[in-house]
C-alpha positions in Angstrom: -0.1 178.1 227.1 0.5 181.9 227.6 0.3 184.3 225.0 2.3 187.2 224.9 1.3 190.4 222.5 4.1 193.3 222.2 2.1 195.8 219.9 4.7 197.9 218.8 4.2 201.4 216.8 4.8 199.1 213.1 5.2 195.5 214.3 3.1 193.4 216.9 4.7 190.6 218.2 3.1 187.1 219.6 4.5 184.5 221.3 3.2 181.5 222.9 5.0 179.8 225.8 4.7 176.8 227.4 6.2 177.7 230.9 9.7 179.2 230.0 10.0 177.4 226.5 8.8 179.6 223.8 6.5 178.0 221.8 5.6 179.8 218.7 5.9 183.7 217.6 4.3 185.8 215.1 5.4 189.4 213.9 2.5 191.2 211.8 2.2 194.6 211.0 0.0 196.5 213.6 -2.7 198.3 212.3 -3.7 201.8 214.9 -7.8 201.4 213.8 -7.8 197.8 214.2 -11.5 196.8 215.9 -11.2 194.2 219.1 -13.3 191.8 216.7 -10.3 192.5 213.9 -7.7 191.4 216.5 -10.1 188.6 217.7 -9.6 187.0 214.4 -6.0 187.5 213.7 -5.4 186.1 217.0 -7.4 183.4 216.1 -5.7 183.0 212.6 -2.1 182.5 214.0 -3.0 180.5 217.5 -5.7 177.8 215.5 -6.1 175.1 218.2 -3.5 176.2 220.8 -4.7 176.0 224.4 -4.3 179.8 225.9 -4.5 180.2 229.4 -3.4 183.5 230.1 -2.3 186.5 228.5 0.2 189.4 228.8 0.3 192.6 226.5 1.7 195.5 225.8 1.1 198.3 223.7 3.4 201.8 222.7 0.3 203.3 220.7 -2.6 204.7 222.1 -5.1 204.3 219.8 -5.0 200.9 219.4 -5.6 200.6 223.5 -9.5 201.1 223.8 -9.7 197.3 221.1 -6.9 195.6 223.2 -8.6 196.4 226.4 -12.3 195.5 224.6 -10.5 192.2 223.8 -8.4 191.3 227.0 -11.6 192.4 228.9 -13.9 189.6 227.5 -11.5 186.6 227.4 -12.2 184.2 230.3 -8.6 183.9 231.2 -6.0 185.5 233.6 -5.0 188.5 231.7 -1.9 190.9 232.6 -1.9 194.4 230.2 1.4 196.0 231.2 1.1 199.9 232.0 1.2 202.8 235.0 0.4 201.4 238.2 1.3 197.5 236.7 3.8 196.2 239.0 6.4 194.8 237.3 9.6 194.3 239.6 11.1 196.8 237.7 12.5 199.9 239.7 12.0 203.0 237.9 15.6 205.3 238.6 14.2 208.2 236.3 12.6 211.6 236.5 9.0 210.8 236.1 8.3 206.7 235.8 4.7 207.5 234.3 6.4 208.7 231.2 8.2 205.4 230.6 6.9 202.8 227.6 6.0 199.9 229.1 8.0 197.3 226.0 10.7 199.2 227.5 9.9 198.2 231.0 9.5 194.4 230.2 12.4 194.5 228.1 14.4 195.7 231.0 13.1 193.1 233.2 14.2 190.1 230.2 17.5 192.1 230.1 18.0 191.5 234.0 17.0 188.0 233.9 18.6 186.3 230.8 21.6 188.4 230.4 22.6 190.0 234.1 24.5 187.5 235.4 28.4 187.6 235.5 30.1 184.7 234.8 31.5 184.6 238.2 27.4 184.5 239.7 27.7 188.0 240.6 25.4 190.3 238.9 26.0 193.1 236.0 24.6 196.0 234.4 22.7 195.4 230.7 22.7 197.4 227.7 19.7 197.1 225.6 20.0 198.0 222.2 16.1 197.6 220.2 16.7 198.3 217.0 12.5 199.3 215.9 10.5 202.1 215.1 12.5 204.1 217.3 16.4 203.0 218.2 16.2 202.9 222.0 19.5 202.7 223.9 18.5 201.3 227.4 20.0 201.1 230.7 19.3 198.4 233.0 21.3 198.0 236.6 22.8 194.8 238.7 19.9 195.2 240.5 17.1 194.8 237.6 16.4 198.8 238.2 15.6 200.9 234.4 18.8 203.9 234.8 16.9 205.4 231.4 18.6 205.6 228.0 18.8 207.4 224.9 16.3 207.4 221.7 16.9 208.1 218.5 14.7 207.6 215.4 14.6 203.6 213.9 16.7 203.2 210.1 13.4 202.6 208.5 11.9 206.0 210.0 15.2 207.8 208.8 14.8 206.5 205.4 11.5 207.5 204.8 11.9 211.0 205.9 15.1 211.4 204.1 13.0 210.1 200.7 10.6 212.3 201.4 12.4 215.3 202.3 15.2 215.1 199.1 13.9 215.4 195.8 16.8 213.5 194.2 16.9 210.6 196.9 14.5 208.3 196.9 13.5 205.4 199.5 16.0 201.9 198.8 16.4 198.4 200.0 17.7 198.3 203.3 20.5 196.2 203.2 24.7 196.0 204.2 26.8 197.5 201.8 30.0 195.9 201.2 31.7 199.0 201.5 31.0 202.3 203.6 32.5 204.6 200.3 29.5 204.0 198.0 29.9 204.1 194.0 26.1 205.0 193.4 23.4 206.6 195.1 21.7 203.1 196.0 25.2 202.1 198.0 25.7 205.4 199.2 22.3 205.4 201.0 23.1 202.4 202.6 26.5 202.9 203.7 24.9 205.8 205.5 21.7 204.2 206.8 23.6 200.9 208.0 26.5 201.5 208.9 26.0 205.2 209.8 23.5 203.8 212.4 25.7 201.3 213.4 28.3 204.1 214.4 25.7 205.9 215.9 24.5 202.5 218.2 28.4 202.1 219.2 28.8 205.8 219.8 26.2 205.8 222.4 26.7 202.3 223.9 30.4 203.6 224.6 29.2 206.4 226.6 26.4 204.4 228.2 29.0 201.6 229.1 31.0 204.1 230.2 29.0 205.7 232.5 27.5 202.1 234.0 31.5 201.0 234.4 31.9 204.2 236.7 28.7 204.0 238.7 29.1 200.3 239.1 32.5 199.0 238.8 31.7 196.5 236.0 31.5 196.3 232.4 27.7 195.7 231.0 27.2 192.8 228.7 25.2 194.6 225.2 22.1 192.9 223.6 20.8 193.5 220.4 16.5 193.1 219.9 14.0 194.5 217.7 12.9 193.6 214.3 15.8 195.4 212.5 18.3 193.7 214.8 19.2 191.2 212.0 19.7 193.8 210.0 22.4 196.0 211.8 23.7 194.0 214.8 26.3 192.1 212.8 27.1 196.0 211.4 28.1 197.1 215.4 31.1 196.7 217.2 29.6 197.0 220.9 27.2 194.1 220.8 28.3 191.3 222.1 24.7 189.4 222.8 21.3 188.9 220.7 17.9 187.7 221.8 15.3 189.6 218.7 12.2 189.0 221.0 13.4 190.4 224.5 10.2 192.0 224.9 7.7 189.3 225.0 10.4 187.4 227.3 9.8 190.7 229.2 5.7 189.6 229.1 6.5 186.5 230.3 7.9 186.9 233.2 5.9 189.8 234.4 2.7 187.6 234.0 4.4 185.1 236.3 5.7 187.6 239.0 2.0 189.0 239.0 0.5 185.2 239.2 3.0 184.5 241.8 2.4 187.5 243.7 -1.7 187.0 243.2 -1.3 183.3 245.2 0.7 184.8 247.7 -1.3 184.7 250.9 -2.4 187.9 252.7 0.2 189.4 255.5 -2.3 188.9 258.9 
């Protein structure tokens, strides 16, 4: 069975897979000072008797690298921790490829593979909307190459700083309101976290299709992930797709590509 650990800047995800079927998945909340004997257990706690025979992480915060690496390093299994100088398939069309987040990479990759073909067996650009910490906007070619994409800060990060920063607004449920003219303060926060991000996910999507449609000739199909996809996808106009786990999708296959390209034999 492989496992698959996207540790995210709030959420890590797990997922186990049993070739291409995915198994079993796990979001927790990561914690930055978390020892490699801490993660040993939770690990442990959420896989009980399951069978791992490989692994593939990722990580967007650094200083929860130096455990992951302490752990991965001492497990007697094929082990795959996506970073700079991992090949991953993924062609890099942006100014300095070092400075890209490797969920980002992967997700690209999943992006290419589950949603870039056309219906006629040609293949299409993707569109990946994460709705997470951060709200990334992605671009992802016919070819499987990362174009870039645009980041913006995540609904939950807005909220916080806007309770924070306003003495008469304070932090509320995140939730659709039933209407975008809100009666009360509660509703009126709402309507403007929701469905203001919402318009600003189909504002940029517009311009990204746009720009994809001229470069390439062809629409992109739009996927939704992330943790706070449930939350806000149904709330957009431009998403016509959802998978909430791309990323460890992503994992997946960039474990197999490497395992693949590990038996391959030697050119003479």
């Amino acid at each position: 069975m492989l496992l698959t650990v996207d540790v995210g800047n709030s959420q890590t995800v797990l997922a186990t897979f049993d070739g291409d079927r995915r198994v079993g998945c796990w979001r927790v909340t990561t914690a930055p000072r978390a020892t490699a004997d801490e993660l040993r257990m939770l690990w442990r706690g959420l896989l009980r008797d399951t069978e791992v025979t490989g692994v593939a992480a990722c990580s967007t915060v650094p200083a929860l690298l130096p455990a992951l690496r302490q752990l991965l390093d001492s497990l007697e299994v094929p082990v795959v921790l996506i970073g700079p100088g991992v090949r991953t398939g993924v062609p890099l069309h942006v100014d300095n490829p070092r400075e890209v987040g490797a969920d980002r990479v992967v997700t690209a990759l999943a992006a290419a593979e589950l949603f870039g073909r056309a219906p006629d067996g040609g293949r299409r650009p993707v569109v990946v909307v994460d709705f997470g910490t951060s709200t990334n906007v992605d671009a992802v070619g016919p070819d499987g190459q990362f174009l870039g994409g645009a980041l913006a800060p995540g609904v939950e990060v807005s909220r916080d700083a806007l309770a924070n920063r306003a003495a008469q607004l304070r932090s509320v449920e995140l939730s659709c309101p039933p209407h975008a003219i809100g009666k009360n303060t509660v509703a009126a926060l709402q309507s403007g976290l929701v469905l203001g991000f919402a318009g600003l996910v189909d504002g940029l999507v517009g311009r990204i299709s746009a720009e994809l449609v001229a470069q390439f000739g062809t629409a992109p199909v739009v996927v939704a992930t992330g943790g706070l996809a449930p939350l806000l996808v149904d709330s957009c106009r431009t998403i016509g797709e959802r998978e909430p786990d791309l990323t460890v999708h992503g994992l997946r296959l960039a474990f197999q590509r490497q395992q693949a390209a590990e038996r391959r034999p030697a050119a003479p």
